[in-house]
PAZA-90460 format. One record per residue (C-alpha): residue in three letters; x, y, z; residue number from 1. Coordinates in steps of 0.5 Angstrom, whole numbers. Example, Ala and Ser with C-alpha at 12.3 -4.5 7.8 and 13.67 -1.06 7.14 Angstrom:
2
- ALA; 25; -9; 16; 1
- SER; 27; -2; 14; 2
***
This chain:
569
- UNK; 164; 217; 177; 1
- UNK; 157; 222; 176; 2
- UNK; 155; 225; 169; 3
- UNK; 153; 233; 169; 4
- UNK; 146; 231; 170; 5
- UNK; 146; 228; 176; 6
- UNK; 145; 230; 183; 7
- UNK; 150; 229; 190; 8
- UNK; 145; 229; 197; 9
- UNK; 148; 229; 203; 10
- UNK; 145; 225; 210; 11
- UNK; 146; 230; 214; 12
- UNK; 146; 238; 211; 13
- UNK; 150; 242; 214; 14
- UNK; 145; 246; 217; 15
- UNK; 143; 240; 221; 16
- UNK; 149; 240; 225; 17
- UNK; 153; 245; 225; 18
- UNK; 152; 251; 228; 19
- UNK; 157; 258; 228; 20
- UNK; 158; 258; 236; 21
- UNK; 160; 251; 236; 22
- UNK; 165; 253; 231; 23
- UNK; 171; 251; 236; 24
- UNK; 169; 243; 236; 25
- UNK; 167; 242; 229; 26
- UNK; 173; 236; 230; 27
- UNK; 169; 232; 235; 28
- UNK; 162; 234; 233; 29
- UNK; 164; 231; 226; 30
- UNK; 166; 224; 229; 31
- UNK; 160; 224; 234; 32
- UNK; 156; 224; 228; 33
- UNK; 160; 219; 224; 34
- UNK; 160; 214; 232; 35
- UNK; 152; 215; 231; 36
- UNK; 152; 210; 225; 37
- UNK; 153; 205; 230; 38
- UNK; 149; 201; 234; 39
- UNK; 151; 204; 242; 40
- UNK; 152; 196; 243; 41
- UNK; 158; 195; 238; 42
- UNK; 162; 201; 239; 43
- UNK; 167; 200; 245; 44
- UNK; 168; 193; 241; 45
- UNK; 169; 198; 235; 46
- UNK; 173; 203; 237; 47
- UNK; 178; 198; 242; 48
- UNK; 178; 191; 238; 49
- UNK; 181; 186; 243; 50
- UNK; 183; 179; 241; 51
- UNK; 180; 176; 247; 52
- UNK; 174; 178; 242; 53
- UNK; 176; 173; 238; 54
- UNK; 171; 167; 238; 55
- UNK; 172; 159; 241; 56
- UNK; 175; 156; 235; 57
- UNK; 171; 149; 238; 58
- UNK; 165; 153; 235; 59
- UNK; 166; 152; 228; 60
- UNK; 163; 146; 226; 61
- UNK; 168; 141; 223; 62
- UNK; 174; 144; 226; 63
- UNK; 174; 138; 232; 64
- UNK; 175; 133; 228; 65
- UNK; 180; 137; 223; 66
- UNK; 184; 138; 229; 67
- UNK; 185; 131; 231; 68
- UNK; 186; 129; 223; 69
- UNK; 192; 133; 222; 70
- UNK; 195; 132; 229; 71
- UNK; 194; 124; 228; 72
- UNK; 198; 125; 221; 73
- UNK; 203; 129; 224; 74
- UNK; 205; 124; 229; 75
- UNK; 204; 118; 224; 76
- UNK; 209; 122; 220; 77
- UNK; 204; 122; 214; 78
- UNK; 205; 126; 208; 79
- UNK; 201; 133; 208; 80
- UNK; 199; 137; 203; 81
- UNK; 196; 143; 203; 82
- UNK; 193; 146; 197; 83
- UNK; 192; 153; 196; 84
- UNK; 188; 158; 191; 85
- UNK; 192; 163; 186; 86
- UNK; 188; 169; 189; 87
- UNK; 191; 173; 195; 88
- UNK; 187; 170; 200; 89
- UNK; 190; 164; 197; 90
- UNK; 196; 165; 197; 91
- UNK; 197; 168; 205; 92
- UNK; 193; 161; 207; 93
- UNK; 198; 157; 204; 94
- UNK; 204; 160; 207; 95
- UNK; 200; 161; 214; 96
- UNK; 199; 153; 214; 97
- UNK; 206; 152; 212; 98
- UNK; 209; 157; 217; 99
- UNK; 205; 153; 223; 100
- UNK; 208; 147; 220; 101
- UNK; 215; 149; 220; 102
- UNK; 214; 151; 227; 103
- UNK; 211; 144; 229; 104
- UNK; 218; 142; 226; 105
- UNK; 214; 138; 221; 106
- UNK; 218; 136; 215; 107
- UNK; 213; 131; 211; 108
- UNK; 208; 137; 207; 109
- UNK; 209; 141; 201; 110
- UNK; 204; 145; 198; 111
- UNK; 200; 146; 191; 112
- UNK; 197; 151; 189; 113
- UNK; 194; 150; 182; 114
- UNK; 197; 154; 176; 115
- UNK; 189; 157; 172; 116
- UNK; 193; 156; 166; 117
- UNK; 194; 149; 166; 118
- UNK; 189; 146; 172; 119
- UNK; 184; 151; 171; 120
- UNK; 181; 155; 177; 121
- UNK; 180; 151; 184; 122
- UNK; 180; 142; 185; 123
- UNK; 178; 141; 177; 124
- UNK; 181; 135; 175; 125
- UNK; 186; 136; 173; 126
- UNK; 188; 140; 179; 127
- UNK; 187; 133; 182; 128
- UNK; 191; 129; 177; 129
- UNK; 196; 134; 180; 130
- UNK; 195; 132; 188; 131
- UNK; 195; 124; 186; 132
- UNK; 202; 125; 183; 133
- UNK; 204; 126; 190; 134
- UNK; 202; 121; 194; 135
- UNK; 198; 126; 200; 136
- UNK; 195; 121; 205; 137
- UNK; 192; 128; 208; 138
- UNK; 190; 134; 203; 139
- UNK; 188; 141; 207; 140
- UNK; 185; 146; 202; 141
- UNK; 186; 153; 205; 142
- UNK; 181; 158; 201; 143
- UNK; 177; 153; 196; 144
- UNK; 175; 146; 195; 145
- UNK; 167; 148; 198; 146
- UNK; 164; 146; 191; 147
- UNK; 169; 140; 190; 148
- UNK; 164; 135; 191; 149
- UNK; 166; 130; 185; 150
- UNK; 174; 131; 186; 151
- UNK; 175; 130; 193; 152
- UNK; 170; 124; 193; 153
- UNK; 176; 122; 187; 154
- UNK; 182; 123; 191; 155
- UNK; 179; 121; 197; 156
- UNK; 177; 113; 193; 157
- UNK; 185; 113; 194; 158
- UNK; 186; 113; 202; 159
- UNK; 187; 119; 203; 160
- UNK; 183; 124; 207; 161
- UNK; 181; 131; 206; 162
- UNK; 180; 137; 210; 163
- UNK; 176; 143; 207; 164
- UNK; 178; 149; 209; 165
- UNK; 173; 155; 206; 166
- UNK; 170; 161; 206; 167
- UNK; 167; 161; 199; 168
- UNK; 159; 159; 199; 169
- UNK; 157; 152; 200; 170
- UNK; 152; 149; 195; 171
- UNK; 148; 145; 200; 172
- UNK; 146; 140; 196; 173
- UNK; 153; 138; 193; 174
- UNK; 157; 138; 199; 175
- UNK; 164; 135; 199; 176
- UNK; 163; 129; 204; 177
- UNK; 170; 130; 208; 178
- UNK; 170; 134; 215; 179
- UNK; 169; 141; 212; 180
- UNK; 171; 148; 216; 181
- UNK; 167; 153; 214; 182
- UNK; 163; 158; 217; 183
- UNK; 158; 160; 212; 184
- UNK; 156; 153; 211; 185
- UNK; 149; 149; 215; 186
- UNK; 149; 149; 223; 187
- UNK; 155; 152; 224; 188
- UNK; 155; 155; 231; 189
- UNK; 161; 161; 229; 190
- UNK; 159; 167; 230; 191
- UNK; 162; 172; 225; 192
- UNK; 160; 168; 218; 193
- UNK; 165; 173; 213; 194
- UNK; 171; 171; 216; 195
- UNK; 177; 171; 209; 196
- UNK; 180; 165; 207; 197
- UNK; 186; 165; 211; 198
- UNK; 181; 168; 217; 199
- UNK; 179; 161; 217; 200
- UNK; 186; 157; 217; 201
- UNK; 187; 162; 222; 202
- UNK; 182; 160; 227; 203
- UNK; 183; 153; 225; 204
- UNK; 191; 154; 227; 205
- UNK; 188; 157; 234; 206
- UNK; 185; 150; 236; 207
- UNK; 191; 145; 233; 208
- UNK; 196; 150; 237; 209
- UNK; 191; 149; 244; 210
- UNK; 190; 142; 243; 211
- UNK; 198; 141; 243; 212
- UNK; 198; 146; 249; 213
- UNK; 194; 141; 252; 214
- UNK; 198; 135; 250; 215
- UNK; 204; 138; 253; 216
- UNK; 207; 138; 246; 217
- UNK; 211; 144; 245; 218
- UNK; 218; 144; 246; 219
- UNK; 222; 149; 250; 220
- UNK; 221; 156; 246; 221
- UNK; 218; 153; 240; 222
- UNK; 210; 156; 241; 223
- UNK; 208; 160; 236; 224
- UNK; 206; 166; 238; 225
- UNK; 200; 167; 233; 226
- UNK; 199; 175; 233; 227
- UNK; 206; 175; 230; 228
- UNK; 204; 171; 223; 229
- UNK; 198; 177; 222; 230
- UNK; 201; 181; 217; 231
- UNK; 199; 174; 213; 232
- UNK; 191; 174; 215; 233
- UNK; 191; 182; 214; 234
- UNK; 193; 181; 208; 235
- UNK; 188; 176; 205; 236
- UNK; 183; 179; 209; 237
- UNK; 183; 187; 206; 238
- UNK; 186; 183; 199; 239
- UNK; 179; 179; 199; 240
- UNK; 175; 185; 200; 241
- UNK; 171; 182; 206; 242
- UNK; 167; 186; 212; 243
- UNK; 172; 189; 215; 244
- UNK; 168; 188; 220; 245
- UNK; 168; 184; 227; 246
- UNK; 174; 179; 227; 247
- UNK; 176; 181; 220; 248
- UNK; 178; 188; 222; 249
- UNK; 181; 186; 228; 250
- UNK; 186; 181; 224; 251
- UNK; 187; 186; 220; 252
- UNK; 188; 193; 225; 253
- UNK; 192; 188; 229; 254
- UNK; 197; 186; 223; 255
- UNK; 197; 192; 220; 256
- UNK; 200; 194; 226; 257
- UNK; 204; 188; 227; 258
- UNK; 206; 191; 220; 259
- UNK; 209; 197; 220; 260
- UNK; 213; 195; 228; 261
- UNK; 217; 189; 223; 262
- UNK; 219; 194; 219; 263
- UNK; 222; 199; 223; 264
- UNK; 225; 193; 227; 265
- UNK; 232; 191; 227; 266
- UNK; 229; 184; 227; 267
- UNK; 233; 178; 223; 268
- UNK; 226; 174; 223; 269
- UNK; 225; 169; 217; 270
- UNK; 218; 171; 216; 271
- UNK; 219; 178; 215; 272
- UNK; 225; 179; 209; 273
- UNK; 219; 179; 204; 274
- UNK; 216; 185; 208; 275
- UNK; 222; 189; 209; 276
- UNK; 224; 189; 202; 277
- UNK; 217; 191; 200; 278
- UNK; 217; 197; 204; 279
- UNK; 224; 199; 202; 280
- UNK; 223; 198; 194; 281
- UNK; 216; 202; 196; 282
- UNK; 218; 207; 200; 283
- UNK; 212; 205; 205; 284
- UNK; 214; 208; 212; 285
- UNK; 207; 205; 215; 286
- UNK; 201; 199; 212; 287
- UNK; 195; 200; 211; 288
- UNK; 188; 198; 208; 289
- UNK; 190; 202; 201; 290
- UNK; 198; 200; 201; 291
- UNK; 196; 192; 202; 292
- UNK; 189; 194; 197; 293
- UNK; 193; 198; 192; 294
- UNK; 201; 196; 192; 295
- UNK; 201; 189; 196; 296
- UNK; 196; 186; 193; 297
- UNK; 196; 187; 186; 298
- UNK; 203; 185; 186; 299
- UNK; 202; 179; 190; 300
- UNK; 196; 177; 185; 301
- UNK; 200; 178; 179; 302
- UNK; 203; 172; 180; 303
- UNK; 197; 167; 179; 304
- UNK; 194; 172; 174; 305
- UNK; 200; 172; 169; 306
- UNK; 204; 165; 171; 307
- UNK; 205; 161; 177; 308
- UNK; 202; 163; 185; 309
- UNK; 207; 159; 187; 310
- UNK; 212; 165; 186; 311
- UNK; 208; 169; 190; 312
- UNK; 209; 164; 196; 313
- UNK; 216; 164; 196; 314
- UNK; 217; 171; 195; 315
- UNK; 213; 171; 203; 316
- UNK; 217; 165; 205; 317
- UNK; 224; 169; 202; 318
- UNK; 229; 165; 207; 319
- UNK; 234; 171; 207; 320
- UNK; 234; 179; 204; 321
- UNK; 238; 176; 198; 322
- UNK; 233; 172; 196; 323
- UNK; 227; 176; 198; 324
- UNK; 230; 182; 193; 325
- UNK; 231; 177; 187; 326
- UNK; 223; 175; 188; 327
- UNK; 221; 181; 189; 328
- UNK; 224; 184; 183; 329
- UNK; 221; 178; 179; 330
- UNK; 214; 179; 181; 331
- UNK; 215; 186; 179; 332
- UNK; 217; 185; 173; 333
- UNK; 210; 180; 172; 334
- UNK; 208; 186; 175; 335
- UNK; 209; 191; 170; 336
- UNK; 207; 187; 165; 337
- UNK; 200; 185; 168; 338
- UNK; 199; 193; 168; 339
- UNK; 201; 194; 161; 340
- UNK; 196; 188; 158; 341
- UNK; 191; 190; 163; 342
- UNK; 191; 198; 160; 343
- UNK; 189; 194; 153; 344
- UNK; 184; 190; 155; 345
- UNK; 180; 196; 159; 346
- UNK; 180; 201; 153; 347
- UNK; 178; 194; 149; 348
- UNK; 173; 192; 154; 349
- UNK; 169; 199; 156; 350
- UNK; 169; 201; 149; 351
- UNK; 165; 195; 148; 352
- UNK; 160; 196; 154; 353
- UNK; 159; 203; 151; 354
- UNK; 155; 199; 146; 355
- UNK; 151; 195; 150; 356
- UNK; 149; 200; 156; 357
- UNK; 144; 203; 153; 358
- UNK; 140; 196; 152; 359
- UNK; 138; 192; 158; 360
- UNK; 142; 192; 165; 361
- UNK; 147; 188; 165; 362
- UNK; 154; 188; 161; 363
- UNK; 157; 182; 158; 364
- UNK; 163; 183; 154; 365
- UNK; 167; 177; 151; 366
- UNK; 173; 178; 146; 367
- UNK; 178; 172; 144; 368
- UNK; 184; 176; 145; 369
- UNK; 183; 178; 153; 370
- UNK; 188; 175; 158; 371
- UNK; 184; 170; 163; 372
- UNK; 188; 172; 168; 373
- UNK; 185; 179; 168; 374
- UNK; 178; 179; 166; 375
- UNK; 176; 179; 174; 376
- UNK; 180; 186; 175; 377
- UNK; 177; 188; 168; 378
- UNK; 170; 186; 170; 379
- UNK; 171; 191; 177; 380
- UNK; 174; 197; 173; 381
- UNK; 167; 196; 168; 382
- UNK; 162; 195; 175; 383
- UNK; 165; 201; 177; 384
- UNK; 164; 205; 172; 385
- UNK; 157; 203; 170; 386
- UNK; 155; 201; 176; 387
- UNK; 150; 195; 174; 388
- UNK; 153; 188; 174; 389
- UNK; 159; 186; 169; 390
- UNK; 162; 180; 166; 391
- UNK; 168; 179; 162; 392
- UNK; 169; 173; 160; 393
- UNK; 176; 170; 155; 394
- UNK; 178; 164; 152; 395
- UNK; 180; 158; 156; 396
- UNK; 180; 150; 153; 397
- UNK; 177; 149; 146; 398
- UNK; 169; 150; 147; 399
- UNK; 170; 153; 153; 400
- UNK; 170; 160; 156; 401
- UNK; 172; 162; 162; 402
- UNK; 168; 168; 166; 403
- UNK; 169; 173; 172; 404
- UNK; 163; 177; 175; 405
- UNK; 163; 183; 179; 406
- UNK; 157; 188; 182; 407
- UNK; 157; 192; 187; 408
- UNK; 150; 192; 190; 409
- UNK; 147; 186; 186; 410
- UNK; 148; 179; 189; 411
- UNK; 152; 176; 184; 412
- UNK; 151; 169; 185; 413
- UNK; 143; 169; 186; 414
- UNK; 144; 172; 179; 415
- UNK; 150; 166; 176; 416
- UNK; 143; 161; 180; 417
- UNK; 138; 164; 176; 418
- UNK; 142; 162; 170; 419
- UNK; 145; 156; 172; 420
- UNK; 142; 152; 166; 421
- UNK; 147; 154; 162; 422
- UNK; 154; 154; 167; 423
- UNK; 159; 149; 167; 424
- UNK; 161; 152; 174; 425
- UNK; 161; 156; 178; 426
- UNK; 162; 160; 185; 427
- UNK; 165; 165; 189; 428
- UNK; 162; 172; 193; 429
- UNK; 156; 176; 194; 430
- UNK; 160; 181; 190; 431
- UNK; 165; 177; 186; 432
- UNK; 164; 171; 183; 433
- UNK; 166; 166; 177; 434
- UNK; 164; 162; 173; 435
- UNK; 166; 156; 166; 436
- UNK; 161; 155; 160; 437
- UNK; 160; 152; 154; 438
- UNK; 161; 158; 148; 439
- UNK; 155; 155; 145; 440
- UNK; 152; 157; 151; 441
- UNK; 155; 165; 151; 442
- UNK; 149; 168; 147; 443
- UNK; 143; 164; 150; 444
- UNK; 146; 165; 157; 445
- UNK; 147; 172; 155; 446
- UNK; 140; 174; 154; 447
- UNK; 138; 171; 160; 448
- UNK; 143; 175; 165; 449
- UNK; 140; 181; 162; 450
- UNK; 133; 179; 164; 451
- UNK; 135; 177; 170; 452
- UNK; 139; 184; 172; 453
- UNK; 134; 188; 169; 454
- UNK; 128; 185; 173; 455
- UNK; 132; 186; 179; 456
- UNK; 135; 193; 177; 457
- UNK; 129; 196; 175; 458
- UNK; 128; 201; 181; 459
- UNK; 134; 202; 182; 460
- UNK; 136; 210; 181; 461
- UNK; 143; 211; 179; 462
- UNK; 143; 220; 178; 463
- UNK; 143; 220; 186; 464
- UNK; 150; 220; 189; 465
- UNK; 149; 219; 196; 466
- UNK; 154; 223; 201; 467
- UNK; 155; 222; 209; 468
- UNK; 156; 229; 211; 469
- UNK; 156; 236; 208; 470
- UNK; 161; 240; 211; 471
- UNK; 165; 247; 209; 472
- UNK; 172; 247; 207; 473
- UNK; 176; 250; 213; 474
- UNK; 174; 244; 217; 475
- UNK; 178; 239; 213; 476
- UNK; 183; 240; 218; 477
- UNK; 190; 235; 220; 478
- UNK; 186; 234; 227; 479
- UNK; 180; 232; 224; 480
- UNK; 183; 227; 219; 481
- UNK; 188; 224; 225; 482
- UNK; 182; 223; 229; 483
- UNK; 178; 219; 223; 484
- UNK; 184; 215; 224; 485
- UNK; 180; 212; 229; 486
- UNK; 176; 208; 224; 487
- UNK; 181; 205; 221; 488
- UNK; 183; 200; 217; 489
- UNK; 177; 202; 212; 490
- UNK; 175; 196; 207; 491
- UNK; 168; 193; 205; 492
- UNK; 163; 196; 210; 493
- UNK; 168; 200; 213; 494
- UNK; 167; 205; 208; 495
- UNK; 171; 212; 209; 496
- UNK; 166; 218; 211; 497
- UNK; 165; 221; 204; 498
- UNK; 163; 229; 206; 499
- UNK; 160; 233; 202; 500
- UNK; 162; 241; 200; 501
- UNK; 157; 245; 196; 502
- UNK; 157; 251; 191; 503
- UNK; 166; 250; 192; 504
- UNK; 169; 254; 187; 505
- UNK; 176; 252; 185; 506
- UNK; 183; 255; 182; 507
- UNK; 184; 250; 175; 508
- UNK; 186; 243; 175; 509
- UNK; 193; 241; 174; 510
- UNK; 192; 235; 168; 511
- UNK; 197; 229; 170; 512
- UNK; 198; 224; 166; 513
- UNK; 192; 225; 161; 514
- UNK; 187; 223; 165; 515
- UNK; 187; 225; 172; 516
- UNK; 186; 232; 175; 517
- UNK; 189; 236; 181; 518
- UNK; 187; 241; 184; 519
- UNK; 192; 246; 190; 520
- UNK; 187; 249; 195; 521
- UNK; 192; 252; 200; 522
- UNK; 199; 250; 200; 523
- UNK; 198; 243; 204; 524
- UNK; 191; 242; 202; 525
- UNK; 190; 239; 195; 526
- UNK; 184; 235; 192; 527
- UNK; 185; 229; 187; 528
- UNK; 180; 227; 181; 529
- UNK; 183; 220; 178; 530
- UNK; 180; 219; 171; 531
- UNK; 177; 227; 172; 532
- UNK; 174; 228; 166; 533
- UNK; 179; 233; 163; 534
- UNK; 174; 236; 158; 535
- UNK; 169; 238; 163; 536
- UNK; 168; 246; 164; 537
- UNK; 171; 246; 172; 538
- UNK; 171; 255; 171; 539
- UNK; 165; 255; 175; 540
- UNK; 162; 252; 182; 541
- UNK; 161; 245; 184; 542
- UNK; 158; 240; 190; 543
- UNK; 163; 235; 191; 544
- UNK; 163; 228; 195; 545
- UNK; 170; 226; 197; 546
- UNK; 174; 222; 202; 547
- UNK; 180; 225; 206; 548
- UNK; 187; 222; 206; 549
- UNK; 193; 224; 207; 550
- UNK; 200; 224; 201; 551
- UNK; 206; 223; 203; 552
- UNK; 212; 225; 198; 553
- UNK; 219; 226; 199; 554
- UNK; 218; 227; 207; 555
- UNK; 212; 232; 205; 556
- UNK; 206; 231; 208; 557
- UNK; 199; 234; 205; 558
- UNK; 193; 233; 206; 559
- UNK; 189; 230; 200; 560
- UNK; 181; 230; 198; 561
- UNK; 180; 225; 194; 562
- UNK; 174; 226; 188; 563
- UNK; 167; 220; 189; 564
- UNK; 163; 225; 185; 565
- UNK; 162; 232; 181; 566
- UNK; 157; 237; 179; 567
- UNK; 156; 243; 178; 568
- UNK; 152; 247; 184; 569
***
């Protein structure tokens, strides 16, 4: 959110396209400028997205010899298991393996996923005391396992073999030595590196069911047809914030799209249970990138960060309705409980960084009482509203702290290297990432942290909010909104076009809940300000950056802006 002192500028004025004679195809002209951010060659595979764009699975490097691995444990019936990651991504990877394999028939495998409050985060040591306890002769990771040197090397001295499956990034002079499927590691052919963690088991899955079309080994009917098991990959891909780009977006415009046709079926596909429940709890009439980031998600993700991942498996594999309502009522009481002890930890956690914004870039805030499950959210609410670099960090084993980091426009993990010195762990994303240290550590690594973000941030210029495109308040009509429709669904580097009105003067707001505003400019046309700050002067007139959405509420449709920035004009 932007102080009063700050400015909002737009990439393109009004005065640079708009023109009153032209007045009748301000629909079309607005979407022409927003087409002409794209490259001429990318905009067909853009616009129309076709899964025959998905490219040969034989190009990710490993995915051969993986496919033979786990074709040779099949046949020799050896036991198989998968073991996941506690995140969303995670989750949809560890039911997506294991809907395949329950549709080769295949009975041998079970699936881990490892509990952070008691194994810790990804293949630790005690993850792997875990894994040997159930005698695996093949272990697949799905959404982890890239920076488990030591561990795989430990489960596989037992015979067993291991199967990496990861989009995270390799630390190239510590790679496990087992078959690895990754596209951002070394000498991989695939063309698209972003792909999410279940984008990658996807892919992988693509190749195992050619080579079994190719062994003829299929029975009658029993074939997946892989597009009906998106909803899963839409759901990792949009909850773990890759680009939504490229094969990205085409998995999740696919899935959504596969969605919202089941929930309007009279389907008794043993799959869907779960989505049909949640869109009756919900009252969801069709997915889309905000319903899996801000409803699915949250709920799925509060089952690795309040108690066991596990239970967010099951509620996707639910045999029956019954079964997918009692689960579903579980996970929205963790739910509910995560919001409750997350509300806390924000208030805790901004009143701590206030202290510390004034000094140098970077924040840092640590409390004992902070939960670990919720110090990744915290951290985006803290890099959100004070746009630099932020970490949270909690208690975890006596000694030891846990952290997560979140940025929006550093490249956090460059940041974790620098500091590596005083790190016990550490990996994750460009934006998000996550590390262990030693709490004698924690100060000296906290002045170091600070350094670095302030070297880096130093000419950065946080007074200016840029926008995409000035407009006037009677172009934001329902066509228009249904025409961006086509840029759908938005995500990371697939941003919503934030438009610009200059000098609005506007009725007064409707304070909601203490903290939000709303204003009703016409009947149908409402702006929203989530968080507004509600002891601002708004009796004057104002240059506002915001996105256009839709509200549906008890069968009424409304058009909505929603708020970026305000200052007064």
């Amino acid at each position: 959110k932007m102080t009063q002192s700050a400015t909002i500028v737009p990439n393109i004025p009004l005065s640079a396209w708009y023109d009153e004679t032209s007045a009748d195809s301000v629909e079309e002209d607005i979407v022409q400028l927003i087409m002409e951010s794209f490259a001429p060659d990318d905009r067909h595979a853009f616009l129309q997205p076709s899964l025959e764009d998905i490219p040969d699975p034989e190009l990710l490097k490993g995915v051969t010899l993986a496919v033979e691995l786990l074709l040779e444990a099949v046949s020799k019936n050896k036991k198989i298991l998968i073991v996941g990651d506690y995140d969303v991504d995670g989750i949809t990877s560890t039911v997506l393996l294991t809907r395949f394999l329950q549709k080769m028939d295949y009975l041998n495998f079970e699936s881990f996923i490892p509990n952070r409050f008691i194994h810790g985060y990804g293949l630790t040591s005690k993850s792997v005391d875990e894994i040997l306890l159930k005698n695996p002769d093949l272990v697949i990771t799905v959404d982890n396992g890239i920076t488990a040197k030591n561990e795989i090397d430990r489960i596989q001295t037992t015979g067993a073999t291991v199967i990496v499956t990861d989009h995270h990034l390799p630390q190239d002079d510590a790679l496990p030595d087992c078959v690895i499927i990754n596209p951002k590691q070394q000498n991989c052919s695939y063309p698209f590196k972003d792909l999410s963690g279940v984008g990658v088991v996807f892919v992988f899955l693509i190749a195992v069911r050619t080579a079994l079309r190719k062994q003829h080994s299929w029975k009658e009917g029993k074939e997946p047809n892989l597009l009906h098991h998106l909803d899963l990959v839409a759901i990792g891909t949009i909850a773990d914030q890759v680009p939504l780009l490229g094969v990205n977006r085409l998995f999740a415009k696919y899935g959504l799209d596969q969605m919202t046709k089941r929930i309007h079926q009279n389907s008794s596909d043993e799959f869907f249970h779960y989505l049909k429940v949640f869109a009756e709890r919900t009252h969801i009439r069709f997915f889309d990138s905000n319903c899996i980031a801000f409803r699915l998600a949250p709920m799925l993700n509060a089952t690795g960060r309040m108690k066991d991942a596990m239970a967010g498996v099951g509620f996707l594999m639910s045999e029956t309705e019954q079964i997918a309502i009692s689960r579903y009522n579980y996970i929205e009481r963790l739910n509910l409980k995560r919001r409750k002890k997350q509300k806390t930890m924000v208030k805790m956690a901004v009143e701590k960084a206030h202290s510390l914004v004034e000094q140098k870039q970077g924040l840092l805030v640590y409390d004992n009482s902070f939960h670990e499950g919720l110090i990744g959210i915290v951290a985006s609410r803290l890099s959100d509203q004070f746009n630099q670099p932020s970490i949270v960090v909690s208690d975890s084993e006596p000694g030891v702290l846990k952290a997560s980091a979140r940025t929006k426009n550093e490249n956090m993990m460059e940041i974790l290297q620098e500091c590596e010195m005083y790190l016990e762990r550490f990996g994750g994303h460009v934006n998000a990432a996550g590390f262990s240290i030693k709490k004698d550590n924690l100060e000296k690594f906290h002045h170091l942290y600070t350094d670095v973000c302030t070297r880096i941030m130093s000419n950065h210029k946080s007074d200016v909010f840029k926008a995409d495109i000035e407009v006037k308040l009677e172009m934001l009509t329902q066509k228009l909104i249904d025409r961006l429709k086509m840029f759908e669904p938005f995500g990371q580097e697939n941003k919503k076009t934030i438009f610009m009105l200059q000098g609005q003067s506007l009725p007064l707001p409707i304070v909601m809940t203490g903290k939000h505003l709303k204003w009703i400019l016409k009947p149908d046309l409402e702006m929203i300000y989530w968080n507004g700050a509600v002891s601002a002067d708004y009796d004057s007139r104002f240059n506002i950056a915001f996105t256009l959405s839709e509200n549906y509420y008890r069968g009424e449709k409304k058009r909505q802006l929603i708020v970026d920035a305000m200052v007064p004009s």
